[in-house]
C-alpha positions as CSV (number, residue, x, y, z in Angstrom):
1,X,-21.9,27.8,-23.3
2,X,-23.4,24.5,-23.2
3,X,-22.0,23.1,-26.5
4,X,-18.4,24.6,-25.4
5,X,-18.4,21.9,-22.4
6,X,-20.1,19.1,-24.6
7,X,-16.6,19.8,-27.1
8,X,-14.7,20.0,-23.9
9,X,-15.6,16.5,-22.8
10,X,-15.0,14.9,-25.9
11,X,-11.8,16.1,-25.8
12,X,-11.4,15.1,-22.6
13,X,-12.2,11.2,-23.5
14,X,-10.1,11.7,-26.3
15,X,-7.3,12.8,-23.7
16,X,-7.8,9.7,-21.7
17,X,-7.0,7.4,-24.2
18,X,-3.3,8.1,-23.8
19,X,-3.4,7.3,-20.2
20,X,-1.4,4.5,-20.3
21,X,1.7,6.0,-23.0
22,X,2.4,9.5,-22.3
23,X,3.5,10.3,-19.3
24,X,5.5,12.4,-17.9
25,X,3.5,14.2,-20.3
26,X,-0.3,14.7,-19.9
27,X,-3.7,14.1,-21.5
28,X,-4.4,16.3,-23.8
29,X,-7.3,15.5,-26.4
30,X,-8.7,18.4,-29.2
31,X,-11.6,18.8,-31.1
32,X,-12.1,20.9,-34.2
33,X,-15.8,21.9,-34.7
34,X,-17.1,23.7,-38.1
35,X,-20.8,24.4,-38.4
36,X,-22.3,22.4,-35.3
37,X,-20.2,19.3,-36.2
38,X,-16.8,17.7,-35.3
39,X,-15.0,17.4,-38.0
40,X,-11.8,16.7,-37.1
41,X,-9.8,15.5,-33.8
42,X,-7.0,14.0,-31.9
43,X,-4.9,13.7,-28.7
44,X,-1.7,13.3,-27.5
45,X,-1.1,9.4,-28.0
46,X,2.7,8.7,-26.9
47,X,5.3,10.4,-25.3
48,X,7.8,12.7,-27.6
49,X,5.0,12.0,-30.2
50,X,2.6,15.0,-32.0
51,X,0.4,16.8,-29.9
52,X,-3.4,16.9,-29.6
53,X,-3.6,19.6,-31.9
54,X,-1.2,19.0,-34.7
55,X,-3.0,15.3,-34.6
56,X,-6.7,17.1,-34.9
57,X,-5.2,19.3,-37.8
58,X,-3.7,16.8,-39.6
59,X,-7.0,14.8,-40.0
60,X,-8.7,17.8,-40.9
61,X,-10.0,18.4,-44.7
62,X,-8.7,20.8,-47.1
63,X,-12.5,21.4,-47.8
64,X,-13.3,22.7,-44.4
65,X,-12.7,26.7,-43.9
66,X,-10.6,26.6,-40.7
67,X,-11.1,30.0,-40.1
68,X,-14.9,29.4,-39.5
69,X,-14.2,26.4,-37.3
70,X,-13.6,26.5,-32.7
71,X,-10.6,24.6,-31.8
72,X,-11.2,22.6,-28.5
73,X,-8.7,21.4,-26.2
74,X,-8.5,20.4,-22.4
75,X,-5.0,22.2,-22.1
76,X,-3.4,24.9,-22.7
77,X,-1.3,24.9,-25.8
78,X,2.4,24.7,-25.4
79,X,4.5,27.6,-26.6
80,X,7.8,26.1,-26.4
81,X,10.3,24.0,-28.3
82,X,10.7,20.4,-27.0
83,X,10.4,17.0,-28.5
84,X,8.2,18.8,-30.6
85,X,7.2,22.8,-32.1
86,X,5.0,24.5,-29.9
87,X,1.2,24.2,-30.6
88,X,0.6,27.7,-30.2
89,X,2.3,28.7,-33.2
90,X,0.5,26.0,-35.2
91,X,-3.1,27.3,-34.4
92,X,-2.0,31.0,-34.9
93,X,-0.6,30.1,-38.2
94,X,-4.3,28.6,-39.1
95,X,-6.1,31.2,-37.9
96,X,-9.3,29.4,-36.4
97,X,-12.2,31.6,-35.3
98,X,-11.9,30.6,-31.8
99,X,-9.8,28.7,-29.6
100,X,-11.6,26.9,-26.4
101,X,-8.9,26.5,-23.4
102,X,-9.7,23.9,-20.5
103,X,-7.2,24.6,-18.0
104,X,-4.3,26.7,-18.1
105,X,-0.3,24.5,-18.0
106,X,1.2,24.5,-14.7
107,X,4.8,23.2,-16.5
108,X,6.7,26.5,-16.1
109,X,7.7,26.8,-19.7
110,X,4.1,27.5,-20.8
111,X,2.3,28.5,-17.7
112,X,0.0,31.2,-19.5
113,X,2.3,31.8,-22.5
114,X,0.5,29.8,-24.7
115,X,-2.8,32.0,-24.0
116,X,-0.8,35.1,-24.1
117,X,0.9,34.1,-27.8
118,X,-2.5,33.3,-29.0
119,X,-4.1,36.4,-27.9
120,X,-1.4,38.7,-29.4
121,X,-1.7,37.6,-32.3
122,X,-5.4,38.1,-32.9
123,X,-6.9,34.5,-31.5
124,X,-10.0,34.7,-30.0
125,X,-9.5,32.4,-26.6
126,X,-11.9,31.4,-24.1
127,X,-10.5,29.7,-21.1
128,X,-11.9,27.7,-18.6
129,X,-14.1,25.3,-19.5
130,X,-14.9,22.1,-17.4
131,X,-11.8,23.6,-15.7
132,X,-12.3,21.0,-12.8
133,X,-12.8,18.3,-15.0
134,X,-9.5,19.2,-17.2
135,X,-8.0,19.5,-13.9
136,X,-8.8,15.7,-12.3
137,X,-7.8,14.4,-15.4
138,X,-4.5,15.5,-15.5
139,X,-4.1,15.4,-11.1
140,X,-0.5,14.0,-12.1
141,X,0.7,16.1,-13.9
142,X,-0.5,19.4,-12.0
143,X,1.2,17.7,-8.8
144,X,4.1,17.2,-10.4
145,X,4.4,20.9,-11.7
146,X,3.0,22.7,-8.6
147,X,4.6,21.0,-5.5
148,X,8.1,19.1,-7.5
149,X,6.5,16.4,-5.8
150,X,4.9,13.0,-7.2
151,X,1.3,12.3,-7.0
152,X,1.0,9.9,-4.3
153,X,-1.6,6.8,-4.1
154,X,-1.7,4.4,-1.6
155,X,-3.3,1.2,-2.5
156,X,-4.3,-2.0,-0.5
157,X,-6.7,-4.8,-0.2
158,X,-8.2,-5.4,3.2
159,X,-11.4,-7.8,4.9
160,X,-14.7,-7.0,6.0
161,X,-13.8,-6.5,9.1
162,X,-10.4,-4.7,8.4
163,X,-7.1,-7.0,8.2
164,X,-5.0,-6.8,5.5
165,X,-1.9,-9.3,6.3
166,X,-1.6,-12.7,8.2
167,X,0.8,-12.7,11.4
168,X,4.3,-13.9,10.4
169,X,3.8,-17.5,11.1
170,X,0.4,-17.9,10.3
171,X,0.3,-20.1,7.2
172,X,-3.4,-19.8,6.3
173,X,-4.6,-18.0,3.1
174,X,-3.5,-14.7,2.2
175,X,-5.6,-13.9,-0.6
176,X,-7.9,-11.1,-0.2
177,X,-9.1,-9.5,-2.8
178,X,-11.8,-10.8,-5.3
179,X,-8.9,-12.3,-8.4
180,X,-11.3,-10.6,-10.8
181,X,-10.1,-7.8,-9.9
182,X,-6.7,-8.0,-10.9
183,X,-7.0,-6.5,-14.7
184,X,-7.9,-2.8,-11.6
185,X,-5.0,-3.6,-9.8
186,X,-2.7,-4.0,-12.8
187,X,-4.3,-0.9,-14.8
188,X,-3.6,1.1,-11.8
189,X,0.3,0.0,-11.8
190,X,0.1,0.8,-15.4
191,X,-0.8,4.3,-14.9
192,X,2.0,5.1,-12.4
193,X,5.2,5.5,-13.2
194,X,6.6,3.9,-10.6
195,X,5.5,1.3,-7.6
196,X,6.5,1.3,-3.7
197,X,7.3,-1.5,-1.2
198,X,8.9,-2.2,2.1
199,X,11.9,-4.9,2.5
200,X,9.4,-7.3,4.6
201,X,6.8,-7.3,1.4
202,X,9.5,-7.9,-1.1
203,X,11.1,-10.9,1.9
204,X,8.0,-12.2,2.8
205,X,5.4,-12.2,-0.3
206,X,7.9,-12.0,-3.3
207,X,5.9,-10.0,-5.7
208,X,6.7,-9.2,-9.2
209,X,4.9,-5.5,-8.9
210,X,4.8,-5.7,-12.6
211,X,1.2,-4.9,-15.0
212,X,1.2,-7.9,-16.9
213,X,-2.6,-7.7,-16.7
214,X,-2.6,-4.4,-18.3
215,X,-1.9,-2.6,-21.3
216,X,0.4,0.0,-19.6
217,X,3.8,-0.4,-19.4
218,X,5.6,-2.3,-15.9
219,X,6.7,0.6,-13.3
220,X,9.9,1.7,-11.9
221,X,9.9,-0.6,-8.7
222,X,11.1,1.5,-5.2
223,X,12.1,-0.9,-2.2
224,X,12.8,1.1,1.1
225,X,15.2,-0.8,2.9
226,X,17.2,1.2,5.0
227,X,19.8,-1.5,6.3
228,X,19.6,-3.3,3.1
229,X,17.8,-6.4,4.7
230,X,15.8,-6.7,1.3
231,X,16.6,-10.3,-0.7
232,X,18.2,-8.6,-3.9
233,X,17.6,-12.1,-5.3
234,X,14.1,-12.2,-5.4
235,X,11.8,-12.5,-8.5
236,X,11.1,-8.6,-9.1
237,X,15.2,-7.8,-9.3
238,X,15.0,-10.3,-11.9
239,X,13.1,-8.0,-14.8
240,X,12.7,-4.7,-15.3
241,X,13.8,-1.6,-13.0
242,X,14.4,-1.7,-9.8
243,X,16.0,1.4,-7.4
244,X,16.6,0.3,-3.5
245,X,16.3,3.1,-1.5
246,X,18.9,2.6,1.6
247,X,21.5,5.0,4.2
248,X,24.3,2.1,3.0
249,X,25.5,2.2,-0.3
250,X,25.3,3.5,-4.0
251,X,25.5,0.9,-6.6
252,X,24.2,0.1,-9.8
253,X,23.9,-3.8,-11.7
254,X,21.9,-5.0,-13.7
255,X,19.2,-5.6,-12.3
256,X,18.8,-3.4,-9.4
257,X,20.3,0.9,-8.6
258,X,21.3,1.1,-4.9
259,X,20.5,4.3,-4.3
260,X,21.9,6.0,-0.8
261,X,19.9,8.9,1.1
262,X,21.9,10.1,4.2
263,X,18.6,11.3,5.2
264,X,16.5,8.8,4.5
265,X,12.9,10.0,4.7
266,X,10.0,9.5,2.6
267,X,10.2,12.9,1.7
268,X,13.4,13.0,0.8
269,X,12.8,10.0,-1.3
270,X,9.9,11.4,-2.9
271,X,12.0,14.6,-3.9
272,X,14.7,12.1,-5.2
273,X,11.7,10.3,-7.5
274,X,10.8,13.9,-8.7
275,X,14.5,14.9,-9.8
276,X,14.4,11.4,-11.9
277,X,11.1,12.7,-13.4
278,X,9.3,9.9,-11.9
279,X,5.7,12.2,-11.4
280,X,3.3,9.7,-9.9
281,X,3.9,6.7,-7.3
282,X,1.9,3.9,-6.1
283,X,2.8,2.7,-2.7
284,X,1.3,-1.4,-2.2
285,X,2.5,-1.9,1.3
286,X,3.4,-3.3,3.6
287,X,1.0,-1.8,6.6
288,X,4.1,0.2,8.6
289,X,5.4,1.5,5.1
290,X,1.4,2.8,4.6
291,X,0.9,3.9,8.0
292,X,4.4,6.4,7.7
293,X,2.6,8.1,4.5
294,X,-0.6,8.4,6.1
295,X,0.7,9.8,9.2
296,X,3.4,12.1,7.3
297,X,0.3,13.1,5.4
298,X,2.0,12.4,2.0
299,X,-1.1,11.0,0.0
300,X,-2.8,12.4,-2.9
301,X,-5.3,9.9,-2.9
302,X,-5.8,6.3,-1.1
303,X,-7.9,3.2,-3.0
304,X,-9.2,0.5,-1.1
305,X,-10.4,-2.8,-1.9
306,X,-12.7,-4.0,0.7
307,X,-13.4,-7.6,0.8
308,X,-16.6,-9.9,2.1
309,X,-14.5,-12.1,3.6
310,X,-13.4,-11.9,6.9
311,X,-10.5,-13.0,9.1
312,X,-10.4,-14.3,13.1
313,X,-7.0,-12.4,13.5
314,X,-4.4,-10.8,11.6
315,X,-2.5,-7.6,11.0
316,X,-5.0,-4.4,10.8
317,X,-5.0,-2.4,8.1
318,X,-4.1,1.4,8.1
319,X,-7.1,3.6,9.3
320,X,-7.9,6.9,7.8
321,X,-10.9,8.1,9.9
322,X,-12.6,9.7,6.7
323,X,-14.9,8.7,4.2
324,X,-14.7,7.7,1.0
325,X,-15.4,10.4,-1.5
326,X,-16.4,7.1,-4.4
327,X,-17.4,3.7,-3.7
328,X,-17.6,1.3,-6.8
329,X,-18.8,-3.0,-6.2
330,X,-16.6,-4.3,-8.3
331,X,-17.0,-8.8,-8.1
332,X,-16.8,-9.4,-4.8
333,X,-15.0,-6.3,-3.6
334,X,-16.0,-2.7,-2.9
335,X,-13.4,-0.7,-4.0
336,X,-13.4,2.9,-2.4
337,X,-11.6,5.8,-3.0
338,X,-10.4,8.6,-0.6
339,X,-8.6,12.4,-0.3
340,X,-7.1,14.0,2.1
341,X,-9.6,15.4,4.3
């Protein structure tokens, strides 16, 4: 129905605005609709807070006859005790004419539960709407849950005509992308749980990896450095968490976890992220780190921020031999998005 999906995508705007706060959990937004009209809603807004739906009851009026009203949401409602009581036994217990499902939950403890309690008990439930919309907003999450694997972007800035790093003992500028852009580059760090580097990025460029531009809160910052040639005194050890990936040593300080793989692969160290519920990864470089996700074909999704300017020589940027799915001018760049073919 045409006004189910227009209900559907307000919730689903209503789910965004938790982007930034509630992972590992996902977006979940919920409308309540009596008569034509919205007349109450809510979303998820921070993890181990309410959910969408006890926020969109709680704002609804003691005037308004719930059992006339449709309850919206973009996910299924949980039917299980965790930081908070399950969702599904709050709508049953108000009784709404009809309950409007998105997507169904891929987390194992729901998984088609939530559906099935409301249906026993007499809810009438429609399921499916904007399902692939529901489903894009909450790509994260759904990895996570489906594969025990974090969502995986790969994200760097590169010329017109294709470099993206200066030779070792080339001094020249190393700025590439437009600095307008940086309030992108810091919401995207913001909405990952955790960012990825090689040894020679941290050595060479001494980045912070933090989103101080951005709303979100700073990721858990991976460094792969198998020998431990990384400079564990460089600015990002200094705030925040860091975890050194490495086939050394196990140690923890305070500012940095050594953290030893005998095997150390990127899957492996992507399973190792999933066990610490870390569910979504941005990987920054450098190009050889890049290149061994591309050619291991662990990417979810790569972002790319083309710049005008271009460079005589330099070190070449990965190639995916694809094309971009969205392309967005943004200042002086053209940022464009790819998936795996």
């Amino acid at each position: 129905m045409q006004n189910d999906e227009f209900y559907m995508m307000r919730c689903l705007e209503l789910a965004k605005l938790g982007e930034l706060d509630v992972a590992p959990n996902p977006m979940v937004g919920c409308v309540i609709v009596y008569n034509g009209k919205i007349v109450a809603e809510g979303y998820h807004e921070i993890y181990g807070s309410p959910h969408a739906e006890v926020n969109a009851f709680s704002q609804l009026s003691n005037l308004i006859p719930i059992h006339l009203c449709d309850v919206y949401v973009n996910l299924e409602p949980c039917s299980h005790y965790g930081k908070t009581p399950p969702c599904s036994d709050l709508i049953i217990a108000k009784k709404p004419k009809r309950v409007i499902i998105g997507m169904l939950d891929p987390h194992h403890k729901v998984a088609g539960k939530g559906i099935k309690k409301l249906m026993e008990a007499g809810v009438n439930v429609s399921v499916g709407t904007l399902e692939e919309d529901c489903k894009m907003l909450n790509k994260i999450f759904i990895k996570a849950h489906t594969t025990a694997l974090p969502y995986v972007t790969l994200k760097w800035a590169e010329t017109n005509n294709g470099f993206m790093a200066r030779h070792k003992n080339d001094l020249s500028t190393t700025k590439i992308s437009d600095s307008n852009n940086n309030d992108l580059v810091h919401h995207l760090r913001g909405t990952h749980q955790a960012i990825l580097v090689g040894a020679s990025t941290v050595n060479n460029d001494n980045p912070r990896l933090d989103a101080r531009y951005s709303n979100g809160s700073n990721p858990v910052k991976i460094v792969l450095s198998t020998k431990l040639s990384v400079d564990l005194n460089k600015d990002l050890f200094m705030v925040g968490k860091t975890w050194v990936y490495n086939q050394l040593k196990s140690e923890v300080t305070d500012n940095y976890e050594l953290i030893k793989l005998e095997q150390l692969s990127l899957l492996g160290i992507l399973q190792d992220l999933a066990a610490r519920d870390i569910q979504s990864v941005l990987v920054e470089g450098g190009p050889l780190v890049l290149d061994s996700f591309i050619s291991q074909q662990l990417w979810d999704e790569v972002i790319i921020l083309k710049s005008s300017t271009e460079w005589a020589d330099g070190i070449k940027a990965p190639w995916l031999g694809i094309p971009s799915y969205n392309e967005i001018k943004s200042n002086n760049d053209i940022i464009k998005y790819f998936k795996p073919a």
